[in-house]
C-alpha positions in Angstrom: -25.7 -16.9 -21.0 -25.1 -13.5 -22.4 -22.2 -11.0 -22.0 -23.1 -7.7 -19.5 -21.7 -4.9 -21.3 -21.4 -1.1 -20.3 -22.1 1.8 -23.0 -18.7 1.2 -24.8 -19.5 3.3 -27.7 -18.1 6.4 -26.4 -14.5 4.8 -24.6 -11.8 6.3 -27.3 -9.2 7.2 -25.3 -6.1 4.8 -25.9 -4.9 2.2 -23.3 -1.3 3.9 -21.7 1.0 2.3 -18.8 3.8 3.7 -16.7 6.7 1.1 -17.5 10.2 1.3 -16.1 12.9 -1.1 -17.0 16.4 -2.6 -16.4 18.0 0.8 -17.3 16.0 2.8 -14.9 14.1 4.5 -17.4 10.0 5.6 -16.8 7.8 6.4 -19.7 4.5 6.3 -20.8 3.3 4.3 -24.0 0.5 1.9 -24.8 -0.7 -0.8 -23.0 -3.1 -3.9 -23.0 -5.4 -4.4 -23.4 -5.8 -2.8 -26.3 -8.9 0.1 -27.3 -10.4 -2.2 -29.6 -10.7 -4.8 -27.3 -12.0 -2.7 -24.6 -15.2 -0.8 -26.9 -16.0 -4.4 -28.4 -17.0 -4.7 -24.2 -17.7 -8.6 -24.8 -17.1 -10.3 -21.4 -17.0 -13.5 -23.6 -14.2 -12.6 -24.4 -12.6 -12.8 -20.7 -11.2 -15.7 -18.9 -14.2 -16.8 -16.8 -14.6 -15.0 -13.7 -12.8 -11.7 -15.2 -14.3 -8.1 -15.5 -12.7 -5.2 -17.9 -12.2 -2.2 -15.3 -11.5 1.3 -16.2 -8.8 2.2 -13.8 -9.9 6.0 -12.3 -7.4 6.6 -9.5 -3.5 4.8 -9.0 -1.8 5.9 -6.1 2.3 5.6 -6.1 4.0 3.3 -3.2 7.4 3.2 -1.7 8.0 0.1 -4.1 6.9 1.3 -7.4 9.5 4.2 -6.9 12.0 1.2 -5.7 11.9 -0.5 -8.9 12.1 2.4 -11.0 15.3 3.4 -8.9 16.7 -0.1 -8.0 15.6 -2.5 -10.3 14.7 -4.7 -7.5 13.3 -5.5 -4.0 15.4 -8.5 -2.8 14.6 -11.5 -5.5 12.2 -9.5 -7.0 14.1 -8.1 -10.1 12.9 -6.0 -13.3 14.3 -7.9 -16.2 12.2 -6.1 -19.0 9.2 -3.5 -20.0 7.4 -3.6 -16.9 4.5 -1.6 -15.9 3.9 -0.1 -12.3 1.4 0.2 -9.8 -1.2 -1.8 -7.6 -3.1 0.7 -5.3 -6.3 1.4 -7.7 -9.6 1.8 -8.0 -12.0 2.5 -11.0 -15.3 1.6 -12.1 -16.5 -1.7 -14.2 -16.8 -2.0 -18.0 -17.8 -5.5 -18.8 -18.2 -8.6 -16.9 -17.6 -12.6 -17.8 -21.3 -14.1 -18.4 -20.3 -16.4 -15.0 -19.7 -13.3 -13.1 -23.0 -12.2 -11.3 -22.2 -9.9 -8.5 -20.2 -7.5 -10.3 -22.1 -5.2 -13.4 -20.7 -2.1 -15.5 -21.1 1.1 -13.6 -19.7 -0.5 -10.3 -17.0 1.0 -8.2 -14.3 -0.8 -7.1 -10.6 -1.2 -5.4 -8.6 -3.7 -6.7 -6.8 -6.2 -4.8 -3.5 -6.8 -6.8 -2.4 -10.5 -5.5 -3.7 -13.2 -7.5 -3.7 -16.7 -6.2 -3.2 -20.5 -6.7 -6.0 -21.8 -4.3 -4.2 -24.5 -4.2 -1.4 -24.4 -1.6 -1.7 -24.7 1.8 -1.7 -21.0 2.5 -4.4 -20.4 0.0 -6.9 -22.8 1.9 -6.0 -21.4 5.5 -6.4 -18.4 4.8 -3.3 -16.5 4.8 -3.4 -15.9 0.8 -0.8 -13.6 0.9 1.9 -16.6 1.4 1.1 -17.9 -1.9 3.5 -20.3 -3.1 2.6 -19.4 -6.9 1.7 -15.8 -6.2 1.3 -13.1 -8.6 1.3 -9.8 -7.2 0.4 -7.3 -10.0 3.4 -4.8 -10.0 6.1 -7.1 -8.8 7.9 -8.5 -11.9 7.4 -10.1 -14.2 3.8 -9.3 -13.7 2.6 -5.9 -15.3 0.8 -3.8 -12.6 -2.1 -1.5 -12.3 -1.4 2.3 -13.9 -3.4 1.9 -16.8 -6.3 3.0 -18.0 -7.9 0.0 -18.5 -7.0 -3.5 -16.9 -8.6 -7.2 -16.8 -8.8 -8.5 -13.3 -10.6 -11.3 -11.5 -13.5 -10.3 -10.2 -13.6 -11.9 -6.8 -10.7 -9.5 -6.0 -12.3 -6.3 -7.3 -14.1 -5.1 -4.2 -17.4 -2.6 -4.1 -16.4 0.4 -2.6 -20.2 2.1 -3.5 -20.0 6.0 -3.4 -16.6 6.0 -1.9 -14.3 8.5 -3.9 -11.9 6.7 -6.2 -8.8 8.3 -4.5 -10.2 6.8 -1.1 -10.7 3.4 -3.0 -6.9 3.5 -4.1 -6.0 4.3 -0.6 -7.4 1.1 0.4 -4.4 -1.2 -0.7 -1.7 0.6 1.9 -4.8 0.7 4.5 -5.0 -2.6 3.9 -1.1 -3.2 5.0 -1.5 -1.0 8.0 -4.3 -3.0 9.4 -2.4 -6.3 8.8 0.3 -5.2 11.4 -2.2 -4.0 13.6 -3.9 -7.3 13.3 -0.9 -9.5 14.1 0.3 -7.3 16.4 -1.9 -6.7 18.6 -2.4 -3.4 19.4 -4.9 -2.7 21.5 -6.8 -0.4 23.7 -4.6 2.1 25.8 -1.2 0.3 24.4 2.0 2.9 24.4 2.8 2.5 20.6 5.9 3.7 18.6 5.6 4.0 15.1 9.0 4.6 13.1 8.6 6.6 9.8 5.7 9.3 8.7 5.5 7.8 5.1 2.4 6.8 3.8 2.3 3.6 6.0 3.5 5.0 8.8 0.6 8.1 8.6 -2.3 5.2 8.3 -1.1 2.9 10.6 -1.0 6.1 12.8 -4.7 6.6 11.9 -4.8 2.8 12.9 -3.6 3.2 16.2 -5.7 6.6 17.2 -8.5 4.6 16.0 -7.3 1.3 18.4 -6.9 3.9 21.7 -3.5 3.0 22.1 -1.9 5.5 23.8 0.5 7.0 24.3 1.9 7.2 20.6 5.2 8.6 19.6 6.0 8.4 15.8 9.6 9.3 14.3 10.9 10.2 11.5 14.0 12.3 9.5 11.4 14.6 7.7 9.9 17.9 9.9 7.9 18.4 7.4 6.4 14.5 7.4 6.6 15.0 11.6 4.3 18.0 11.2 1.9 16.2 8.7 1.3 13.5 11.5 0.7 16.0 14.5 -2.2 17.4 12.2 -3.9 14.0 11.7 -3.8 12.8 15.2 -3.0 16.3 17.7 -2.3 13.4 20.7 0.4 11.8 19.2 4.3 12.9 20.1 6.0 13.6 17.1 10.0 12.8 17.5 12.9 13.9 14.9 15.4 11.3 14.8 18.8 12.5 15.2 21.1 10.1 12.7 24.2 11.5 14.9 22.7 9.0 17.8 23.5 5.3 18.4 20.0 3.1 17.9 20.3 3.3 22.1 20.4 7.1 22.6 17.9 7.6 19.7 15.4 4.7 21.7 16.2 7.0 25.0 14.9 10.3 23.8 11.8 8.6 21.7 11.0 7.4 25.4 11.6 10.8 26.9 9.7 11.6 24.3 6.5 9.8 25.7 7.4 11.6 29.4 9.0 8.1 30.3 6.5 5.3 28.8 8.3 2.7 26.9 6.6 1.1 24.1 4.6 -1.9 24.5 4.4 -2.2 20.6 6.6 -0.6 17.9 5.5 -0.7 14.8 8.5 -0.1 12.4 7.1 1.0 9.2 10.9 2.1 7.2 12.4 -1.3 6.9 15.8 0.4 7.8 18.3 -1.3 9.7 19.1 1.5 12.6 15.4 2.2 12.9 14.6 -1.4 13.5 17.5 -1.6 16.3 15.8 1.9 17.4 12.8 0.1 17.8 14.4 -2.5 19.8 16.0 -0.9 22.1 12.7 1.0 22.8 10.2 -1.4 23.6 9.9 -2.7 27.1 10.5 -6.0 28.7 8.0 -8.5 27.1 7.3 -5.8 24.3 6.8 -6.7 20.5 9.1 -4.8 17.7 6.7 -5.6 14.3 8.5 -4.9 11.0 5.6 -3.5 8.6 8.4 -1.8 6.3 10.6 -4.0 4.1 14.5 -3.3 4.1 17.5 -4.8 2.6 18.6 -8.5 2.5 20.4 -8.8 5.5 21.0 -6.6 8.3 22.2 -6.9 12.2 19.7 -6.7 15.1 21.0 -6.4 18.7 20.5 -9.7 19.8 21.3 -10.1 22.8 18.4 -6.8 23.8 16.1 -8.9 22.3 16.4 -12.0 24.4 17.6 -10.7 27.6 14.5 -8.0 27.5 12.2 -11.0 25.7 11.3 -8.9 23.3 9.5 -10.4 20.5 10.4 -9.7 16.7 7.9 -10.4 14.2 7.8 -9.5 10.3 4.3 -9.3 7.8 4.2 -10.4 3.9 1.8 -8.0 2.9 -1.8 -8.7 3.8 -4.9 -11.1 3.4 -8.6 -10.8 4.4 -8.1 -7.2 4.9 -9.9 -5.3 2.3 -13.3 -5.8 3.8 -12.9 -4.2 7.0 -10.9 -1.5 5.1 -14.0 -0.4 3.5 -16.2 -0.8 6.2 -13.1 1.8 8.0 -13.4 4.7 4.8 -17.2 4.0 4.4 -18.0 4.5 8.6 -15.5 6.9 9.0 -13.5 5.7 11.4 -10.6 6.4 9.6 -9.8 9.4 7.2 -7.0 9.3 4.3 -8.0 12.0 2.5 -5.6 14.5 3.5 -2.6 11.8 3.2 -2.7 13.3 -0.7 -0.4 16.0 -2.0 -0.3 15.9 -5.0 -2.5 14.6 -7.8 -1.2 13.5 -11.6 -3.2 12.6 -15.1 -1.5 9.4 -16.3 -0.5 11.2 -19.3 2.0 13.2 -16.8 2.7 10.1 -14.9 6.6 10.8 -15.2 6.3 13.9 -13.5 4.4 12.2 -10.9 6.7 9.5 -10.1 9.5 12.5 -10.2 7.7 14.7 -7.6 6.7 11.4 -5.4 10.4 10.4 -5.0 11.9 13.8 -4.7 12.1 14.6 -0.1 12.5 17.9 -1.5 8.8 17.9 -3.0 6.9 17.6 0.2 4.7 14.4 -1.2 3.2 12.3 0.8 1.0 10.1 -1.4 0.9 11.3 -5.1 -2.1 10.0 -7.1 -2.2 9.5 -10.7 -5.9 10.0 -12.4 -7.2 8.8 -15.4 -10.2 10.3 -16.8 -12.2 7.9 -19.0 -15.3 9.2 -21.5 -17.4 7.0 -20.5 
């Protein structure tokens, strides 16, 4: 069986990644896998099942900007060179001979877990509880902004004409409609969404999708309040006033919705007040479901949530998602493109990841571009 190759001939441009390490530091240098190896386009030369893809469009999450800042999320910890990003999308450059559904020229997104198939989450189907796990961009395993990148194929999904911005946007679609998914929400639910981030401005999208109704999402930023009235006009947008105790602030986002409490709330910061914000806001029998991911430990009001029966659940991500995602972009029914601000080559990738952690900037989902001559 013989390699499928794409036009290679002309691919000259240098393999570069976005690294960060223990000291904090973010640069751009090169990467693997190397040019060479990327012209010589032999798919023979990939682990079966691999492809070679040209990565066109990298957008920057909450977490990339984490480790750069932090060094860590909880256990995960950068202990060396490492290399950021996992929402991407490019286009195909050579395929392993036992790879048949995938050629050169295809579009794709990328799904960034890779699995054991193994375990017993693997062969239920909830993937993303992997016991061996590796989730490119989550050290120690080097993540997406690159210009090239070898991936399995089974998780590099078609994504036909879509743009390849709207194929990057796929992966924090993709953890939006998880929590709606094991949520619940549903047609003419009263939903609160905390936080006008990236995830909290899809999972809005989500929800006017859903019906639910009414919505009411917070957040500190006017500016990020102002970004969600403009992509859904029906939602009430509420400015959380850090001078309030979790109570009053869950009292004026109902007040907020002319007296509906929330039947869902969909807590997309991860930050301990807005979480006991969300709690106090629900109603009796409601659901508080933690999208956003916060520090180790942290106090809830206990006693709110069993008295009220409130039900707290937490998600890990996302599994079986990326399908209906593009069937979402490809139909329509939901619309990220005006979630971008700002857009980046990867040769300025600093500036990028300076302008996306910067409230001062405005940014509400910086993308990173790499033009490749092929």
């Amino acid at each position: 069986m013989s390699a499928t190759t794409t036009t290679v001939e002309t691919i000259s441009k240098p393999n570069i990644g976005v690294f960060t390490n223990p000291e904090h530091k973010l640069w751009v240098e090169e990467s693997t896998p190397n040019l060479d190896s990327v012209k010589k386009g032999k798919g023979e030369d990939l682990p079966e099942g691999w492809v070679t893809v040209a990565i066109k469009s990298t957008g920057i999450c909450g977490s990339d900007i984490h480790f750069w800042h932090a060094g860590a999320i909880g256990p995960m910890v950068v202990t060396d060179n490492h290399i950021l990003g996992h929402e991407s999308a490019g286009v195909i450059l050579a395929t392993h001979p036992s790879v048949t559904h995938l050629q050169p020229g295809d579009r794709v997104a990328i799904e960034p877990g890779l699995i054991c198939n193994n375990c017993e989450q693997c062969l239920t189907g909830r993937y993303n509880g992997c016991e061996k796990m590796r989730f490119l961009s989550t050290p120690p395993v080097d993540g997406l902004l690159r210009r090239y990148v070898n991936h399995p194929a089974i998780w590099c999904h078609k994504i036909g004409t879509m743009t390849y911005e709207n194929g990057a946007l796929l992966e924090p679609l993709s953890v939006a409609l998880a929590g709606m998914e094991r949520s619940g929400v549903s047609l003419g639910d009263s939903v609160l969404i905390c936080g006008a981030g990236p995830i909290g401005l899809i999972t809005l999208l989500c929800c006017q999708a859903a019906g639910a109704c009414p919505i009411v999402i917070t957040d500190l930023d006017a500016g990020r309040l102002s970004h969600a009235a403009k992509l859904c006009p029906r939602a009430h947008t509420h400015r959380i006033d850090t001078s309030l105790s979790p109570a009053d602030s869950a009292a004026a986002i109902v007040a907020a919705a002319n007296g509906t409490k929330p039947a869902v709330a969909l807590e997309c910061t991860g930050v301990e007040s807005s979480v006991s914000t969300a709690i106090h806001s629900v109603k009796f029998g409601g659901k508080v479901f933690v999208i956003g991911v916060g520090k180790p430990d942290m106090s809830v009001p206990f006693m709110r949530l069993s008295t009220q029966e409130i039900d707290l659940r937490f998600q890990y991500r996302y599994c079986n998602t990326w399908p209906r995602a593009i069937r979402l972009v490809q139909d329509g029914v939901i619309d990220m493109g005006a979630l971008v601000t700002h857009r980046f080559d990867i040769e300025d990738a600093v500036r990028a990841f300076e302008t996306s952690g910067d409230v001062k900037s405005g940014a509400i989902k910086v993308m990173i571009q790499s033009e490749v001559d092929t």
